[in-house]
C-alpha atoms as an extended CHARMM CRD file, in Angstrom:
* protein
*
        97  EXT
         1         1  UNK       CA            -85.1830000000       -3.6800000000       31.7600000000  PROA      1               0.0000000000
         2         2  UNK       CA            -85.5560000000       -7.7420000000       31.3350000000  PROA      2               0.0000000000
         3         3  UNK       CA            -83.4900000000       -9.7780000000       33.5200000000  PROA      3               0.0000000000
         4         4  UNK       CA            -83.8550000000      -13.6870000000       32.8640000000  PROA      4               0.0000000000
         5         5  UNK       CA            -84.1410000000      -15.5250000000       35.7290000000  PROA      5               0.0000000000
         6         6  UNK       CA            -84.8860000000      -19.2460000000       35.7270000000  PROA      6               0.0000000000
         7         7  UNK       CA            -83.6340000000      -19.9530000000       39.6810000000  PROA      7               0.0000000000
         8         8  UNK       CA            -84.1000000000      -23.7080000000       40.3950000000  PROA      8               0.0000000000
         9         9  UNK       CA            -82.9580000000      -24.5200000000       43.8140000000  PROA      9               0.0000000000
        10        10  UNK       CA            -80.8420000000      -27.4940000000       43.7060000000  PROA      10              0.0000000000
        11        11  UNK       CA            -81.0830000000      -28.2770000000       40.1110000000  PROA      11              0.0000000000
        12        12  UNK       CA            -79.3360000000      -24.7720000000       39.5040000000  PROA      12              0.0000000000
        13        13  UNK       CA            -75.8600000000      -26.3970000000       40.3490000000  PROA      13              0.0000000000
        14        14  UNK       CA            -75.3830000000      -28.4500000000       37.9830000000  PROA      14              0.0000000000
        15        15  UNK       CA            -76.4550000000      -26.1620000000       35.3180000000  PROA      15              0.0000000000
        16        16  UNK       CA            -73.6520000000      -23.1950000000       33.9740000000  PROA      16              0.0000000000
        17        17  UNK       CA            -74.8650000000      -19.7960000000       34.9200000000  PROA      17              0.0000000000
        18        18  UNK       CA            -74.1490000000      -16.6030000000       32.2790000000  PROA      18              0.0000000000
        19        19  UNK       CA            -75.1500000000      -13.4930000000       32.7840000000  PROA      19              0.0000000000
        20        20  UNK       CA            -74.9240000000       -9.5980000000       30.9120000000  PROA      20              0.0000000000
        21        21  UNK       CA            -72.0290000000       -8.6720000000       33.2380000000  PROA      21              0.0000000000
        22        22  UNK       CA            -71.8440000000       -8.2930000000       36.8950000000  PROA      22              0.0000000000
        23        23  UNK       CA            -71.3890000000       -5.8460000000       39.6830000000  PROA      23              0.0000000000
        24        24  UNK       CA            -67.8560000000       -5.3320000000       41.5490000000  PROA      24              0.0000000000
        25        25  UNK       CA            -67.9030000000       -3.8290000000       44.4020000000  PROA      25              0.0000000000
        26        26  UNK       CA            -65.8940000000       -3.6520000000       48.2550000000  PROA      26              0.0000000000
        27        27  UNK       CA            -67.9620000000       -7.2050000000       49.0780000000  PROA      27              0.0000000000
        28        28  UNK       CA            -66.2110000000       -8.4310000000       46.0720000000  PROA      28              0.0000000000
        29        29  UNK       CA            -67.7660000000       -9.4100000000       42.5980000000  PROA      29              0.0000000000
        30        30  UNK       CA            -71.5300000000      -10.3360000000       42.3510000000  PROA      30              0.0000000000
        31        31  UNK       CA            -71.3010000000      -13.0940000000       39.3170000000  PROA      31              0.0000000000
        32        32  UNK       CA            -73.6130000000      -14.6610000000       37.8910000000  PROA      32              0.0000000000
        33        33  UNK       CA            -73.0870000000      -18.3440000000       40.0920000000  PROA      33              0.0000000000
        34        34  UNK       CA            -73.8550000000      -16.3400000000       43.1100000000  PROA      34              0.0000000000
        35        35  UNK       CA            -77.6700000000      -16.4740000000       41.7350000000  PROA      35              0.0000000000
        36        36  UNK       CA            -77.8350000000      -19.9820000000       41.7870000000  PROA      36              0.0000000000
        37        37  UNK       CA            -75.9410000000      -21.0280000000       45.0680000000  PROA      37              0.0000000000
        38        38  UNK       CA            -78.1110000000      -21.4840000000       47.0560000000  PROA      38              0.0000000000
        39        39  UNK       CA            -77.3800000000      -18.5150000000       49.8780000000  PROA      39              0.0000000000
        40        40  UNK       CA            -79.6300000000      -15.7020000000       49.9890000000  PROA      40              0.0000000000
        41        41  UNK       CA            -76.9350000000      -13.4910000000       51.5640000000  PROA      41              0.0000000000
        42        42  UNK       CA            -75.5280000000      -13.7270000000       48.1330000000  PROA      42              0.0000000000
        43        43  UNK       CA            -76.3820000000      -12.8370000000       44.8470000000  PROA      43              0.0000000000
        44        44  UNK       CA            -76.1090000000      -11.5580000000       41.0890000000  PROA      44              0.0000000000
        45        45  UNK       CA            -75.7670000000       -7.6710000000       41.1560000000  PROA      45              0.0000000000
        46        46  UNK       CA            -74.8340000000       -5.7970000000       37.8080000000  PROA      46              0.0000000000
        47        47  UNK       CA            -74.2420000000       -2.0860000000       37.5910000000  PROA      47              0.0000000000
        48        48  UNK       CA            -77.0510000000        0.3730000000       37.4040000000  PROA      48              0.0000000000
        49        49  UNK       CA            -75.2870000000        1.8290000000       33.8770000000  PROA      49              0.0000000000
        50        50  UNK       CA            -76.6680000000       -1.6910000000       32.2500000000  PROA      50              0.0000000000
        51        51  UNK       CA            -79.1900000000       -1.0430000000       30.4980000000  PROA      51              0.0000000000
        52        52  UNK       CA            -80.6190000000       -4.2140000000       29.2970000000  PROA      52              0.0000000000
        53        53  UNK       CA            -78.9620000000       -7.0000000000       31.9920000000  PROA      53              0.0000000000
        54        54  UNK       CA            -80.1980000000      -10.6320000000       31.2980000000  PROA      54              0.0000000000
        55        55  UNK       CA            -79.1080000000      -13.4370000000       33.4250000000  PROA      55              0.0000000000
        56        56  UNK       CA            -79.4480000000      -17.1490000000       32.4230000000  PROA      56              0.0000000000
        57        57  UNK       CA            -78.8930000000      -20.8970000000       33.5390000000  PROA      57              0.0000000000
        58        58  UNK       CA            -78.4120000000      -23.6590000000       30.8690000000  PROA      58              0.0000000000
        59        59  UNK       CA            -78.9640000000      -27.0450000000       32.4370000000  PROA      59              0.0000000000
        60        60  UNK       CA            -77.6220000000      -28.7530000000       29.4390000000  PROA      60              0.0000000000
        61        61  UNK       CA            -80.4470000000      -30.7720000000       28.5060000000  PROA      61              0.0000000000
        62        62  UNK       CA            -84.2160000000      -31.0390000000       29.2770000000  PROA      62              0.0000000000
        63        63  UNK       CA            -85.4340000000      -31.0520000000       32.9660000000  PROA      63              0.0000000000
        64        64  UNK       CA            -88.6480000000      -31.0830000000       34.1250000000  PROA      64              0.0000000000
        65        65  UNK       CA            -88.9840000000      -27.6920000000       36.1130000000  PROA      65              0.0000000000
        66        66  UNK       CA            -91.5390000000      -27.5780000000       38.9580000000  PROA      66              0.0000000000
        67        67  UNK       CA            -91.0750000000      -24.3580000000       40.3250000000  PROA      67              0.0000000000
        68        68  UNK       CA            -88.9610000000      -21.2810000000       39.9470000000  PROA      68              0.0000000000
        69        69  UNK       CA            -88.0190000000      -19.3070000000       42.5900000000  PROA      69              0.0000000000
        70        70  UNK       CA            -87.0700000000      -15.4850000000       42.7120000000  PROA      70              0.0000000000
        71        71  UNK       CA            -85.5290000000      -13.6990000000       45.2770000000  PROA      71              0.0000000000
        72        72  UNK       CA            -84.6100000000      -10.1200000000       44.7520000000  PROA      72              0.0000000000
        73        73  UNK       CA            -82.7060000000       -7.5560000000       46.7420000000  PROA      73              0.0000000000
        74        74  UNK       CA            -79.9900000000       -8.0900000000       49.6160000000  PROA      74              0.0000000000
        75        75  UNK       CA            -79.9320000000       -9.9880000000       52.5410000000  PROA      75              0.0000000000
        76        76  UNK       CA            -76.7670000000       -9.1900000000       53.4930000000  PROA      76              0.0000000000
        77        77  UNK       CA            -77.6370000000       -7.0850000000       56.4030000000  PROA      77              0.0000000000
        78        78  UNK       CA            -81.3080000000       -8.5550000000       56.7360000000  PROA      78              0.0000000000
        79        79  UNK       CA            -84.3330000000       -6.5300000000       56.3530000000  PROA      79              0.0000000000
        80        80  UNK       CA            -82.1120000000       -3.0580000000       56.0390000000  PROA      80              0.0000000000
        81        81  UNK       CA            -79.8210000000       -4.1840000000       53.3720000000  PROA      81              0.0000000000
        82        82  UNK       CA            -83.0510000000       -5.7950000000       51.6980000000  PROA      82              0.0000000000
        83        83  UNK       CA            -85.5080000000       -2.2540000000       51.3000000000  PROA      83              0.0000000000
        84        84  UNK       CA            -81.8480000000       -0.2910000000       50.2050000000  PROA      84              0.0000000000
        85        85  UNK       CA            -81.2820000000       -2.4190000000       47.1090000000  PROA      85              0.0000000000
        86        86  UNK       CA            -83.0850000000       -1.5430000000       44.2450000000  PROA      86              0.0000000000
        87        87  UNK       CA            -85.3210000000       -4.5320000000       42.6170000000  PROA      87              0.0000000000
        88        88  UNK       CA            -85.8590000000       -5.6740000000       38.8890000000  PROA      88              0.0000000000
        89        89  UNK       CA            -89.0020000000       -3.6960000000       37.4560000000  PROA      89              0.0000000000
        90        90  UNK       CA            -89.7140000000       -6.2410000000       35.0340000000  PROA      90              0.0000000000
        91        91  UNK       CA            -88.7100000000       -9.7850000000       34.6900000000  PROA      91              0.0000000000
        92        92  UNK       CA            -88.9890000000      -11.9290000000       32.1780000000  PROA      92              0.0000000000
        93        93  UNK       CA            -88.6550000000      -15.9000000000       32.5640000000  PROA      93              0.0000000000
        94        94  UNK       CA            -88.2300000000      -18.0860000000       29.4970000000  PROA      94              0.0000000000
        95        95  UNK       CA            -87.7420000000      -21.8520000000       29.5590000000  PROA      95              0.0000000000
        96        96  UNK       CA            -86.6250000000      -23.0890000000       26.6660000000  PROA      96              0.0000000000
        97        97  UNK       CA            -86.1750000000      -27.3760000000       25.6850000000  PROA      97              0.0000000000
């Protein structure tokens, strides 16, 4: 599984998230602008039937990136919620520009 994550803190809001799809569940839907706001009590989430789910940020023109920051798993609930969510195996960052 690759899942493209180029987080940037507060650079990430001004860029336009996309991502493979995203999760709906009873908190709602789990899009792909919930990776980049900011909260870590929300979040990208994408069904476990994707097999390939990639999640990107296009800043719209060439920024000078000094770190990158991934979070994975739910906070939602704190430390519980956090060890019940299942993490990415493998991810793969690409900056491109």
């Amino acid at each position: 599984m690759f899942v493209l994550l180029p987080l940037l803190g507060t650079l990430a809001i001004a860029g336009t998230p996309s991502s493979s799809g995203y999760l709906e569940d009873g908190d709602g839907r789990h899009k792909s602008s919930q990776a980049f706001d900011g909260l870590l009590r929300s979040g990208w989430g994408i069904s476990t039937l994707e097999e390939q789910p990639w999640l990107q940020l296009d800043l719209g023109r060439s920024t000078d990136i000094q770190t990158i920051s991934i979070w994975p798993g739910n906070l939602k609930t704190g430390a519980r919620s956090y060890t019940e969510y299942s993490r990415p195996h493998l991810i793969r960052v690409e900056v491109d520009g």
